[in-house]
Structure formats: structure tokens, C-alpha cells
C-alpha positions as a Markdown table, in Angstrom:
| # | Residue | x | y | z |
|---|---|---|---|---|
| 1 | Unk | 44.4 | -58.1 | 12.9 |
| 2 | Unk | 47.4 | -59.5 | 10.8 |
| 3 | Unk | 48.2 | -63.2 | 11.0 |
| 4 | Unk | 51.3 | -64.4 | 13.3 |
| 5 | Unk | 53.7 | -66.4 | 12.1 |
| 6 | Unk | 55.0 | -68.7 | 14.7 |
| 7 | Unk | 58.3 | -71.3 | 14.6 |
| 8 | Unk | 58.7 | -74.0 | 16.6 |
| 9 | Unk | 61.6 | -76.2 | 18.1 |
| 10 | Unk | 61.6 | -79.7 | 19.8 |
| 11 | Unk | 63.8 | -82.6 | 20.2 |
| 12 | Unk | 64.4 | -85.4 | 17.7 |
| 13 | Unk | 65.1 | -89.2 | 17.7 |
| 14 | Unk | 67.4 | -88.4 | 14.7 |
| 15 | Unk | 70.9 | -87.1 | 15.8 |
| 16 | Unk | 70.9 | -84.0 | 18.1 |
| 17 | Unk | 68.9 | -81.8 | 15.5 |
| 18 | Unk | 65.8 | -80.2 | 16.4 |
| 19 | Unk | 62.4 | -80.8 | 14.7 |
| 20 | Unk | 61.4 | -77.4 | 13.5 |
| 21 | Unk | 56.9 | -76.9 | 13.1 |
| 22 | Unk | 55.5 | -74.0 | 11.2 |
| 23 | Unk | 52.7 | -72.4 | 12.5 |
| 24 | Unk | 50.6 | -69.3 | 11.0 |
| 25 | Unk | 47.9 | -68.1 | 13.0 |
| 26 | Unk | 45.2 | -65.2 | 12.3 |
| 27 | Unk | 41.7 | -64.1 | 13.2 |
| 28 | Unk | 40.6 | -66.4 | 10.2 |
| 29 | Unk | 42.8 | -69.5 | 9.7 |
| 30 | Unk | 45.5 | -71.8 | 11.9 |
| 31 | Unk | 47.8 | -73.3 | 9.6 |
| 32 | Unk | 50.4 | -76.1 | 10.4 |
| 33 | Unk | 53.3 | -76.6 | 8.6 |
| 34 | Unk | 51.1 | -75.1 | 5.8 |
| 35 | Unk | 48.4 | -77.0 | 5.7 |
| 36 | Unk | 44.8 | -75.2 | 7.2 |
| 37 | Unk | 44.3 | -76.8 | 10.1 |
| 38 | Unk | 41.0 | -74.4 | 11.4 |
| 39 | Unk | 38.9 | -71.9 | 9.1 |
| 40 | Unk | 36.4 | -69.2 | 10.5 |
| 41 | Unk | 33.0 | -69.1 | 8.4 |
| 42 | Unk | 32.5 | -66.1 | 8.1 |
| 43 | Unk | 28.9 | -63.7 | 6.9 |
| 44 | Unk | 28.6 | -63.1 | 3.2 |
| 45 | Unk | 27.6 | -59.3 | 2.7 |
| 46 | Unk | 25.2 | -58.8 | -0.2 |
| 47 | Unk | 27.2 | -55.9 | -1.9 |
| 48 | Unk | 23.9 | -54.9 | -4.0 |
| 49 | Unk | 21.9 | -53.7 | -0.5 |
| 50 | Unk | 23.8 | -50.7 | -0.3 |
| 51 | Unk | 23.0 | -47.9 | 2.1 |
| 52 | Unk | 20.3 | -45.4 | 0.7 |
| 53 | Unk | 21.9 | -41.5 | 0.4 |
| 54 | Unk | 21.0 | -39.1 | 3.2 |
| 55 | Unk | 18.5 | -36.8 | 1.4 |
| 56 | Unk | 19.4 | -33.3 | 2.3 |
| 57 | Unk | 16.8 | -30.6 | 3.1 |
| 58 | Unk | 16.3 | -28.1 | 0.4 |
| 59 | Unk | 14.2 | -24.6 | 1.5 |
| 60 | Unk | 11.2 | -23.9 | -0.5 |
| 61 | Unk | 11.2 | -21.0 | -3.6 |
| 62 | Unk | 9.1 | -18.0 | -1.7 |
| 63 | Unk | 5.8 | -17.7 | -3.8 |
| 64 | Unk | 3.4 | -14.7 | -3.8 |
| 65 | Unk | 0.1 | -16.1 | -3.1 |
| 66 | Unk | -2.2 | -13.1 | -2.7 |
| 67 | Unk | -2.3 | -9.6 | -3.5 |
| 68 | Unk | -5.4 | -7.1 | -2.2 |
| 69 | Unk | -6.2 | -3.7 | -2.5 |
| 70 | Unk | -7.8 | -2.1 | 0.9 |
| 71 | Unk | -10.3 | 0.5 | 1.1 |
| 72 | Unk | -8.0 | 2.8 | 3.7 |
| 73 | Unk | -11.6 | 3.3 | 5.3 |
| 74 | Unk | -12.8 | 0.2 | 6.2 |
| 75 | Unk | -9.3 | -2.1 | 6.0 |
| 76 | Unk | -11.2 | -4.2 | 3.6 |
| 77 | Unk | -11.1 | -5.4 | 0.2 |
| 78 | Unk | -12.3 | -3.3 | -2.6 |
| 79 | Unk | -12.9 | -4.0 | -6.1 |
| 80 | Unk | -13.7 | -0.1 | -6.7 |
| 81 | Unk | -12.1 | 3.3 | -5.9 |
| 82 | Unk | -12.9 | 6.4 | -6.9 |
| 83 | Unk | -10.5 | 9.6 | -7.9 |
| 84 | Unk | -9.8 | 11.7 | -4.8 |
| 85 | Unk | -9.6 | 8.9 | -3.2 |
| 86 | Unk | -6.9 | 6.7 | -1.7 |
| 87 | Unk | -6.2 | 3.3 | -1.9 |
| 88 | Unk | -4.1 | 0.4 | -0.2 |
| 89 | Unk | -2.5 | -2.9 | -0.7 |
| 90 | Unk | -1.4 | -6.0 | 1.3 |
| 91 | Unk | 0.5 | -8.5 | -0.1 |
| 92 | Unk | 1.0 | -12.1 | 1.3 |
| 93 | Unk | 4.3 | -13.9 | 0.3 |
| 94 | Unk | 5.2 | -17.7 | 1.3 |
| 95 | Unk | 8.3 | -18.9 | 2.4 |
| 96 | Unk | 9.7 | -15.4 | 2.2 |
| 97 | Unk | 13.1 | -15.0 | 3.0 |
| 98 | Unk | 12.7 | -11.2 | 4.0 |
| 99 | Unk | 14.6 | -8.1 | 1.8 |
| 100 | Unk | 12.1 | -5.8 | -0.5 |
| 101 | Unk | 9.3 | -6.7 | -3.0 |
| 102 | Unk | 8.7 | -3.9 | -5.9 |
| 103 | Unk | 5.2 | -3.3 | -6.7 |
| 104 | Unk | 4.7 | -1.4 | -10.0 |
| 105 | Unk | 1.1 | 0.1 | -11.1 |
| 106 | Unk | -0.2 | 1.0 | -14.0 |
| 107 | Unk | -3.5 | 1.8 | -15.9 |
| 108 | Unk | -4.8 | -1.4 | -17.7 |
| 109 | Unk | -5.9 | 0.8 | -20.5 |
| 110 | Unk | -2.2 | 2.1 | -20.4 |
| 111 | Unk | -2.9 | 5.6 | -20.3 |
| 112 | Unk | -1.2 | 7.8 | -18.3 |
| 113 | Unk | -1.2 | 8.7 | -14.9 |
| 114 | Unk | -0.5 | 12.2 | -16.0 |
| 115 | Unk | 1.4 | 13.2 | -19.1 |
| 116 | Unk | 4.6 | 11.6 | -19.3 |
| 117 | Unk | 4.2 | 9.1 | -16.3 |
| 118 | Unk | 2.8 | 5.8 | -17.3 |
| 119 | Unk | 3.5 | 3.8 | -13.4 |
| 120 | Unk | 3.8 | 4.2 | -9.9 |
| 121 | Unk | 6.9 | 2.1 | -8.5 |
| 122 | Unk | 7.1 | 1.3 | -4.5 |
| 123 | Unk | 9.9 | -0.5 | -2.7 |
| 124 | Unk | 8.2 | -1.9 | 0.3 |
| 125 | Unk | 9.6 | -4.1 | 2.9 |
| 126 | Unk | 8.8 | -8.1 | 3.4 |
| 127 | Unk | 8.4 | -8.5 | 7.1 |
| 128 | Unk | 9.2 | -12.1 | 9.3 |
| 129 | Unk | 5.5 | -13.2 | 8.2 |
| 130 | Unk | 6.0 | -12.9 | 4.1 |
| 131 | Unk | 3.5 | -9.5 | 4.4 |
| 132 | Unk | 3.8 | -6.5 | 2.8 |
| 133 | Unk | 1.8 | -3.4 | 2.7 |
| 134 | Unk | 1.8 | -0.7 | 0.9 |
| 135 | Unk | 0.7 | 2.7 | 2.5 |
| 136 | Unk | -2.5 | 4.5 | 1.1 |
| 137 | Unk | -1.8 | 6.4 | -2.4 |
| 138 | Unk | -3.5 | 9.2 | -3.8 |
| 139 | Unk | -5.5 | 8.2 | -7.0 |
| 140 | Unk | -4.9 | 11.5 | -8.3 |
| 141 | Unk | -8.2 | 13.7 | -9.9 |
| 142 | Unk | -6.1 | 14.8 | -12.8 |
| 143 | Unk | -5.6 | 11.4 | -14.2 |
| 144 | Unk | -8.9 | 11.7 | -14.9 |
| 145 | Unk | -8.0 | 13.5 | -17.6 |
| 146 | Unk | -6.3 | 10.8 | -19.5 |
| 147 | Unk | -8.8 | 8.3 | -19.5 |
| 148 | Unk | -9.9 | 6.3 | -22.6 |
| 149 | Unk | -13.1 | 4.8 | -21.6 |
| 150 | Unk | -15.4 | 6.4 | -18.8 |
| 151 | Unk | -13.9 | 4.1 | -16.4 |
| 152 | Unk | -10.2 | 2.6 | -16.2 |
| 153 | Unk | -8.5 | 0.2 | -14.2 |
| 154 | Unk | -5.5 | 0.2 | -12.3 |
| 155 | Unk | -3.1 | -3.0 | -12.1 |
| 156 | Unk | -0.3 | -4.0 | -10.0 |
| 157 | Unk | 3.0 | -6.6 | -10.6 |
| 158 | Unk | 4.5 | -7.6 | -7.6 |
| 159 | Unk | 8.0 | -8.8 | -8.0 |
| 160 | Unk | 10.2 | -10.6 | -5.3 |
| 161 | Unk | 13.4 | -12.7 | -5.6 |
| 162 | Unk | 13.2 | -13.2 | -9.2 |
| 163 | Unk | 9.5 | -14.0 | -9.0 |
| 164 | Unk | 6.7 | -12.1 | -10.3 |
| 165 | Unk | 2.3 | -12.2 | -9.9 |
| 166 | Unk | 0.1 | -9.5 | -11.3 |
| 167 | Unk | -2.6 | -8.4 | -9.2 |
| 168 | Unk | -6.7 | -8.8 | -9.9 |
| 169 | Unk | -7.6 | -5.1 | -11.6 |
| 170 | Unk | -9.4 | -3.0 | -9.8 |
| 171 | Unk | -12.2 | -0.3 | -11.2 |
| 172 | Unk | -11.5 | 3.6 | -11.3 |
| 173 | Unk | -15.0 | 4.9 | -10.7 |
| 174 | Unk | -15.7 | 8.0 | -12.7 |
| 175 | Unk | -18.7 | 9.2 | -10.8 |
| 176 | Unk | -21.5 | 11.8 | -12.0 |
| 177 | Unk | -23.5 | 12.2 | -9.3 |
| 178 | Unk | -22.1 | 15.1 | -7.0 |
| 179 | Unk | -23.2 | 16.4 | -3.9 |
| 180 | Unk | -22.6 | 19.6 | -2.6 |
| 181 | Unk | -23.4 | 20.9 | 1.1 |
| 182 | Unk | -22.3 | 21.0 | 4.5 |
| 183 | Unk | -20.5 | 17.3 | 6.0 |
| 184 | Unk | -23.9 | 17.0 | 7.9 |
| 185 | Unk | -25.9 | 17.0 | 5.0 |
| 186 | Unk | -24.0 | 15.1 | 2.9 |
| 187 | Unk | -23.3 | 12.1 | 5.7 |
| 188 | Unk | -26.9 | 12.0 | 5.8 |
| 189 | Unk | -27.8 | 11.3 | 2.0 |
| 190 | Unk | -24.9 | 8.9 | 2.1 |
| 191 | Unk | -26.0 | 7.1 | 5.5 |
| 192 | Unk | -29.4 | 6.7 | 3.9 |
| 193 | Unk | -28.2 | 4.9 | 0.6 |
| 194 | Unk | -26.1 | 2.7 | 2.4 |
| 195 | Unk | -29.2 | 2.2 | 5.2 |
| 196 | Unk | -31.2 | 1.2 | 2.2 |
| 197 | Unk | -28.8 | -0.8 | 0.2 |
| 198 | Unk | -27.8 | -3.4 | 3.6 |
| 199 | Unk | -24.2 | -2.1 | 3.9 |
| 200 | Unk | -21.5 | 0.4 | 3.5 |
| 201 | Unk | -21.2 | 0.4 | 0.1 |
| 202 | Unk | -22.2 | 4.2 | -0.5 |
| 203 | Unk | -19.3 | 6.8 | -0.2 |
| 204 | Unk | -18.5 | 10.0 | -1.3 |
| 205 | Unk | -14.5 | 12.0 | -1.9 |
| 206 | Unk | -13.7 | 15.7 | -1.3 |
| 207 | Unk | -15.3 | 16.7 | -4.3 |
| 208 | Unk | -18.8 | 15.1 | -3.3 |
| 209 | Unk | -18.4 | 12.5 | -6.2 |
| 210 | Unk | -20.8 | 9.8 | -5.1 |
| 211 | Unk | -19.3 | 5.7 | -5.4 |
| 212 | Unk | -21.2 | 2.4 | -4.9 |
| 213 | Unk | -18.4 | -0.4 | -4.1 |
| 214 | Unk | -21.0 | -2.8 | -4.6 |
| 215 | Unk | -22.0 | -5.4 | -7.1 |
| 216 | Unk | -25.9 | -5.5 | -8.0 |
| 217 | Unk | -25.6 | -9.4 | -7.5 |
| 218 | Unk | -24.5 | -9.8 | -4.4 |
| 219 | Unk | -27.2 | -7.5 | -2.9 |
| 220 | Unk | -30.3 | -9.5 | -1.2 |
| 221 | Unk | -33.7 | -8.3 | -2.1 |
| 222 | Unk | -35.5 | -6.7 | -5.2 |
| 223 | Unk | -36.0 | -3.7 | -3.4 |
| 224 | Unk | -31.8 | -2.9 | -2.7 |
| 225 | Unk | -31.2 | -3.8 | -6.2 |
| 226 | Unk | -34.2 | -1.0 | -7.5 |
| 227 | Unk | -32.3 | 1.3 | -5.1 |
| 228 | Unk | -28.9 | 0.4 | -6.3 |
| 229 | Unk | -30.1 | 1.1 | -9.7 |
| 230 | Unk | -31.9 | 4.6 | -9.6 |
| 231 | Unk | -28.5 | 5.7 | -7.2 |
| 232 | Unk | -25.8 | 4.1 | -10.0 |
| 233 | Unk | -27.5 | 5.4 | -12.8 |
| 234 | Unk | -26.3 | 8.9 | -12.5 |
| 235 | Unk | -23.2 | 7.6 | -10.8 |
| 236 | Unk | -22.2 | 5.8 | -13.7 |
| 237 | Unk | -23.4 | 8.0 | -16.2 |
| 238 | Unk | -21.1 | 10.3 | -18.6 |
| 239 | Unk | -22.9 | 13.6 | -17.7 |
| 240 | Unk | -23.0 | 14.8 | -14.0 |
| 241 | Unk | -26.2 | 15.3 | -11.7 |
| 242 | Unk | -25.4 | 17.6 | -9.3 |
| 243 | Unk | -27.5 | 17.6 | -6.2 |
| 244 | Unk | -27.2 | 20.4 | -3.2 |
| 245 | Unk | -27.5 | 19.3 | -0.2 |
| 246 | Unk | -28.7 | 20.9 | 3.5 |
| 247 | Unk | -30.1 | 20.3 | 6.4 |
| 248 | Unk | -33.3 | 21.8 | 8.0 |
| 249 | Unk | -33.8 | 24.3 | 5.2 |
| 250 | Unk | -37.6 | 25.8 | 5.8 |
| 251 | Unk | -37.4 | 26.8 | 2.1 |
| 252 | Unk | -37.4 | 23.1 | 0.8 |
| 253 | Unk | -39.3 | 20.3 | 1.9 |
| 254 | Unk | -37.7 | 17.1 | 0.7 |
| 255 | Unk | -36.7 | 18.2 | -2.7 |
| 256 | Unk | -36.9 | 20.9 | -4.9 |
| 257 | Unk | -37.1 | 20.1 | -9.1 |
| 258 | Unk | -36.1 | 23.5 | -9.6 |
| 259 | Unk | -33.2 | 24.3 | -7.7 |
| 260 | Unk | -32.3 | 20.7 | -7.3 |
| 261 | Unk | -31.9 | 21.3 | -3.5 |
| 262 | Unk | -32.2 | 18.0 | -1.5 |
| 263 | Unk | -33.6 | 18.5 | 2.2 |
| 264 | Unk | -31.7 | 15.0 | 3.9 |
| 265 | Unk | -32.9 | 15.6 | 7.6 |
| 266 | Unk | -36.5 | 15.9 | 5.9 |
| 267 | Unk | -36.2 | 12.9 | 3.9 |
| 268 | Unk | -34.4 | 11.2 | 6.8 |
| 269 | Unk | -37.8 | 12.4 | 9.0 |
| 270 | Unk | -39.7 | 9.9 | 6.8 |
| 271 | Unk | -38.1 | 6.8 | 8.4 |
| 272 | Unk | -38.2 | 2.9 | 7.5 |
| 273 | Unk | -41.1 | 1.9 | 8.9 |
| 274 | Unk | -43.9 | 2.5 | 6.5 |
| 275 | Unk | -43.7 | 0.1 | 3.3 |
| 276 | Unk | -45.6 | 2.3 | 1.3 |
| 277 | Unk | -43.5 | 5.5 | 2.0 |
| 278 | Unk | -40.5 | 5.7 | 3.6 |
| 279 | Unk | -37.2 | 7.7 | 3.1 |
| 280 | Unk | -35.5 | 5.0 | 0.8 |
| 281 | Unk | -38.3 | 5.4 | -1.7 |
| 282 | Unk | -38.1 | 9.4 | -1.2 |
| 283 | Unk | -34.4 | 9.8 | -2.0 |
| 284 | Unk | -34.5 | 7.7 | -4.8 |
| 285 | Unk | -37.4 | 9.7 | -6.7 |
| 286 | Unk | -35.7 | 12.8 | -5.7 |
| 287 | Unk | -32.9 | 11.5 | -7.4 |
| 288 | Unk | -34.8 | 9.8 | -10.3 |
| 289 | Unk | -35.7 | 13.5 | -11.1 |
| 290 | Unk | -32.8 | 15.3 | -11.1 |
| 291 | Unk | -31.0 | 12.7 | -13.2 |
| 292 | Unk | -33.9 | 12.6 | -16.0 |
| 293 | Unk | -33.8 | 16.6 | -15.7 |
| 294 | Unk | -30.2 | 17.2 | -15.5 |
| 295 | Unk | -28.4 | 14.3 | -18.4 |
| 296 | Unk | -31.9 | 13.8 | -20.1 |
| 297 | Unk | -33.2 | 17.5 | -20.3 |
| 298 | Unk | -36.5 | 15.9 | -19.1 |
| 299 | Unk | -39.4 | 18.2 | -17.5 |
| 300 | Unk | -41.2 | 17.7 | -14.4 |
| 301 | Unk | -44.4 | 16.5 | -16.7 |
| 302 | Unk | -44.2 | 15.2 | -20.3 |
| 303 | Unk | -47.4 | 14.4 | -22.0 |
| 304 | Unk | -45.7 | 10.9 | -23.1 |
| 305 | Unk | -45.7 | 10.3 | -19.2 |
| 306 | Unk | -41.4 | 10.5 | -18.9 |
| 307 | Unk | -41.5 | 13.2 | -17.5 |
| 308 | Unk | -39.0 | 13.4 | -14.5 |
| 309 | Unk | -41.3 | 13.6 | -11.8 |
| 310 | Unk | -43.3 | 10.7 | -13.5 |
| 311 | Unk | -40.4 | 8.5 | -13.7 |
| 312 | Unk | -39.8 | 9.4 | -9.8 |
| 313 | Unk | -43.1 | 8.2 | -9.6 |
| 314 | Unk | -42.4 | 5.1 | -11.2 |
| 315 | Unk | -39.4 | 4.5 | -9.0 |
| 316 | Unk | -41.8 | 4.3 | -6.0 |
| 317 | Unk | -44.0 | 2.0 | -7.4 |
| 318 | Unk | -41.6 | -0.2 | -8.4 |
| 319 | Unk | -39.0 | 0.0 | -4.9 |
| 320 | Unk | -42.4 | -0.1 | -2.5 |
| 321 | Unk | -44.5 | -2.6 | -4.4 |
| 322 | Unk | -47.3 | -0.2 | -4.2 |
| 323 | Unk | -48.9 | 2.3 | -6.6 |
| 324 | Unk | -48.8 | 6.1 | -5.3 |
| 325 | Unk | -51.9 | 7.8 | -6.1 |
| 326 | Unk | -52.4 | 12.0 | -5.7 |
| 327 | Unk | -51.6 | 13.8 | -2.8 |
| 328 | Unk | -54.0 | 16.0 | -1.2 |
| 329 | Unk | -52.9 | 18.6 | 1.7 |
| 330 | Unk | -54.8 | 19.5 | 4.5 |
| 331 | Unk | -54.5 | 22.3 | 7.8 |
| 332 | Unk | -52.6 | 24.9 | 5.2 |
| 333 | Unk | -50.5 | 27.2 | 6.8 |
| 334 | Unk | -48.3 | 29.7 | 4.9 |
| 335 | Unk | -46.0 | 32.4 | 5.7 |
| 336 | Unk | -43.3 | 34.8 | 4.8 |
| 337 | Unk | -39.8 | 34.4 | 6.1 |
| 338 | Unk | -37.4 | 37.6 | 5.9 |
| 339 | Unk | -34.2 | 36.9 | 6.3 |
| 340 | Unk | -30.5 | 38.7 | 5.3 |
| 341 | Unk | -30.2 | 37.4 | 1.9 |
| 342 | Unk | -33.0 | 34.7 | 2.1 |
| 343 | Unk | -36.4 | 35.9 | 1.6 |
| 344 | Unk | -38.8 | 32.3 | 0.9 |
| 345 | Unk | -42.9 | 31.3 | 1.8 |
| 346 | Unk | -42.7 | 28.5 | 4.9 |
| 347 | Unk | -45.6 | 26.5 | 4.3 |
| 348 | Unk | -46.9 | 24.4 | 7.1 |
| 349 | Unk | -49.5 | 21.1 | 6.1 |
| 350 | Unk | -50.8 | 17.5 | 6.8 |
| 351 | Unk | -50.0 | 15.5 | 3.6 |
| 352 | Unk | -52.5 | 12.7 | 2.9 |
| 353 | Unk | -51.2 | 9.7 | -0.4 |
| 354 | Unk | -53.1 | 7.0 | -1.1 |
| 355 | Unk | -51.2 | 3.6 | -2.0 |
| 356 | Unk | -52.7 | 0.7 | -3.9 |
| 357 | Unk | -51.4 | -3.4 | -3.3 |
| 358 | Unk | -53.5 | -5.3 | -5.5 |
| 359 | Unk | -57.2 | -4.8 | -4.3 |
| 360 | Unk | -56.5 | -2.5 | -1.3 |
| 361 | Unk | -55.8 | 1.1 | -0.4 |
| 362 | Unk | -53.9 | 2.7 | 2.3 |
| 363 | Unk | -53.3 | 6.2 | 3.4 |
| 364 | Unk | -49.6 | 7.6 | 4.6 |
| 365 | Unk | -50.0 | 11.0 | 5.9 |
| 366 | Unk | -46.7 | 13.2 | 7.2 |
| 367 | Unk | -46.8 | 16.3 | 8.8 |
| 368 | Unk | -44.8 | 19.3 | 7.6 |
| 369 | Unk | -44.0 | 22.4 | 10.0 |
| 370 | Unk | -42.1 | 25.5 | 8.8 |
| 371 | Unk | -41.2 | 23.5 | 5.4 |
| 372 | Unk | -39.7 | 21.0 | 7.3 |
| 373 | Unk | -41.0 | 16.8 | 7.6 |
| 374 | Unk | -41.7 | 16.1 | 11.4 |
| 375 | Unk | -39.9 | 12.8 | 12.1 |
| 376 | Unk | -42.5 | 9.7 | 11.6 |
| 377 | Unk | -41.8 | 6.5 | 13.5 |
């Protein structure tokens, strides 16, 4: 409000003139005549407390935080794949603000994937949660064929909105131990690995290459670990043990050392429940011999005592804890079997094997019918 500025006029003693009075009025001051007649005391403001700026919110830069490849079978995370096989991925994203991530793959090695193609490149969609997946790819037999070592590693860089994060690498198995049979037969063998081992770890691709995704380490007891190792040994080895597999085959019983025929539903018929033979400890001497026979060139017997069978042998003792002494066979029957392009002896018997703990001996009989293991419980 501006000040008002008032003049005044009253009678005087002097003459007929009037007595003029000057008065200046505002929201502060009254002056008379000029001279301050009121003042308002007014609040001093401290000019140094000044208001604090408004901070203004500011989104956060979108990170990648995780990136997983997924076993396609199980929707889980896998640190191993083999070739023939397919493979997955899932990538989380924070603060995403949706559009496309590119995810590019290569060999660690940096090897091919085939001649002249060194990556894979997928343009995948970030949805409302910051995922992203990428569908199941093939990994692709022939880049076998380009490997350095006897095992490679595939990588993966995820980028998105100018930011980048490379994946954890994850193992190419090159597996050597093949199986070769009917689904049945083959489920069985597998099923009886991963019964053995505590988990499904055991798999096997189109071409019957056999994979442990599985560390030794994280298994539980000494006697999955002496499993994991007589099963990984021709897995990871760079010559192949080929095994042929079937299912209720008269002509074998268990395993053959010459044909290298594996019977699963007989060795399956031995069951879990005896700790001195059961049908963890038969597949892996079965298996014991056809790797020393098939990479080492190893005969049944070897006067040394390596001999492939021996070193089955040894497998037992070690996986049950108990020593295996001879078998002896009782109730023999034998007889010829004729049929169109099969011609073999079924044998029919009681089996009798002593086992040794420490001071004491036990006997584990089984009974074999027509060449095939009667189921024990």
C-alpha cells in the first residue's frame, strides 16, 4: 500500500488566511508537517535462511543384474550342456524401461561355431518386469568340429540401453560314452545313474552321448562320488566307449565283455536294497570294463591284476565297502534258443558271492531265468 498524502485547512487568528497542516500517512509511518509522528516496528528477515531448492526426482539407469542359462528340460540352471542339445537363457534387468536387449554368444575359446561364423546374435524383448528370455537354441553337433580343447565354453554379452554384462561361461560337454538301443533301455541306464548319484544330473542327446551336469563336490556321500567317477571317466574321456543297450535280452545277463551289450532291466532287477550288491555297484563294473577295454585296450584278465574285469572288481569294492569274493552257480540249466536271425544258449542258475566287511562274510545270491536277473527286493 502506497502512503497518502493528505492537506489540511483551518481557521486562523491572523487575518482571514487559513492554517494549512501536512499530513503523510502509510502502512509504516504518520508524518505531520514532516516530522514522524508514529513508526511501525517491523520483523527483520534473516536474508541468509533462504529456502532449500526442491530436489527433483531423477529415474534410476536400468542395470542387468543376472543372466542364467536353463536346461530347457528341467527350467533350471545349468553350468553344462552337451552338443545335440539345447540350451536357454533368462535375463533379469532392473529398472528397465522396456524396448530390446541384444544378447551375442560366442565360444570362449573363440573358435567357430561353424566355418566362418564366430557368434550367435538374438534381439529379444524386455517385458514390464525387466525379464528377458531367450528361446531354446540348438548347440549344433558340427561345432564340434571346431573345437580346440576337448571341451569349450560358450559366453554371452548382454547389452541394453547403452549398458553391457557378460554372462558366467558355461561348459560344452564333449561326451564319450554313447549308448545305443531302444528309448526303454536307454531311460533305464540313465534312471539308474541318476538313482545312484541323488538327482537328475545324468542325461543323454539324440546321439546317445551320455552328460553329468553335476559337480563331484556338491554330491553327498563317498559312494555317489565313486559312482560319479567310474560314469565320468569315459564321459569325459577323448576316446568313446560305446555301450549297447536292451532290454530283456535272454542272450545277455547283465553285461557282456565281448559284445559290450548292457542288459538295464537285468541290472535294474538287482535293486538298492542289498549293500553288498546292488544295481549301482553292477552298472558301474559293467561300465568300468568296457571303458578299460575299449580307450585302454585292456583284457578281461591281466596277469598284473588291471585287467578290465579286475578293475570292475575293484570298483565294487570300493562303491560297496565290501570285498567280492568268487561266484559259484548252482541249479544249472541250459538251453538252445532258435530264433530268425538269433540263434544263442539261455542259461538258467542260482548265483551264490561271498562279500567280506572287515572280519565277516556274507552271501548275496540272485536268481537268473532264461538269461534274465529275476527282480530281488
Amino acid at each position: 500500500m502506497k502512503s497518502v498524502e493528505l492537506t489540511t485547512f483551518v481557521g486562523s487568528a491572523i487575518g482571514n488566511q487559513p492554517v494549512k497542516e501536512h499530513f503523510t500517512i502509510s502502512p509504516a509511518y504518520l508524518k505531520h508537517n514532516g516530522a514522524l509522528m508514529f513508526a511501525k516496528t517491523w520483523k527483520k528477515t534473516n536474508l541468509t535462511n533462504t529456502a532449500k531448492p526442491t530436489k527433483v526426482h531423477q529415474d534410476k539407469e536400468p542395470q542387468i543384474s543376472r543372466i542364467t542359462w536353463l536346461d530347457p528340460k528341467t527350467n533350471k540352471n545349468t553350468k553344462a550342456i552337451p552338443y545335440d542339445e539345447q540350451v536357454g537363457m533368462q535375463i533379469e534387468i532392473r529398472d528397465a524401461i522396456g524396448g530390446t536387449a541384444t544378447i551375442v554368444i560366442k565360444i570362449e575359446a573363440g573358435n567357430d561355431f561353424e566355418k566362418g561364423k564366430s557368434e550367435l546374435t538374438f534381439t529379444e524383448a524386455v517385458n514390464e518386469n525387466g525379464m528377458v528370455t531367450v528361446a531354446p537354441f540348438l548347440i549344433e553337433r558340427v561345432w564340434e568340429e571346431t573345437k580346440v580343447p576337448k571341451y569349450d565354453y560358450l559366453v554371452a554379452k548382454v547389452v541394453y540401453n547403452g549398458i553391457s554384462k557378460k554372462s558366467e561361461a558355461i561348459k560344452l560337454n564333449i561326451s564319450h560314452l554313447i549308448i545305443k538301443g531302444k528309448k526303454k533301455a536307454k531311460d533305464t541306464f540313465i534312471n539308474i545313474i541318476n538313482e545312484g548319484l541323488g538327482g537328475n544330473f545324468a542325461s543323454y542327446n539324440k546321439s546317445g552321448n551320455v552328460t553329468l551336469n553335476v559337480n563331484r563336490k556338491d554330491l553327498k556321500t563317498d559312494a555317489q562320488k565313486t559312482l560319479f567317477d567310474v560314469i565320468n571317466e569315459p564321459v569325459s574321456s577323448e576316446k568313446d566307449t560305446t555301450i549297447r543297450v536292451r532290454s530283456g535280452d535272454g542272450a545277455v545277463t547283465a553285461g557282456s565283455f565281448t559284445s559290450g551289450i548292457f542288459d538295464t532291466q537285468d541290472i535294474d532287477n538287482f535293486g538298492s536294497a542289498d549293500k553288498n550288491m546292488n544295481k549301482f555297484s553292477i552298472l558301474g563294473h559293467e561300465v568300468k570294463e568296457q571303458f578299460e577295454k575299449q580307450v585302454n585296450g585292456k583284457k578281461a584278465y591281466e596277469k598284473d591284476g588291471t585287467g578290465a574285469h579286475q578293475q570292475g572288481r575293484d570298483f565294487e569294492n570300493k562303491y560297496t565297502g565290501a570285498v567280492r569274493g568268487t561266484t559259484t552257480k548252482s541249479n544249472k540249466v541250459s538251453k538252445k534258443v532258435n530264433r530268425v536271425g538269433k540263434n544263442y544258449t539261455s542259461k538258467s542258475y542260482t548265483a551264490s558271492i561271498p562279500f567280506t566287511r572287515g572280519s565277516k562274510t556274507t552271501i548275496s545270491t540272485y536268481r537268473v531265468v532264461d538269461g534274465n536277473v529275476i527282480k530281488r527286493e
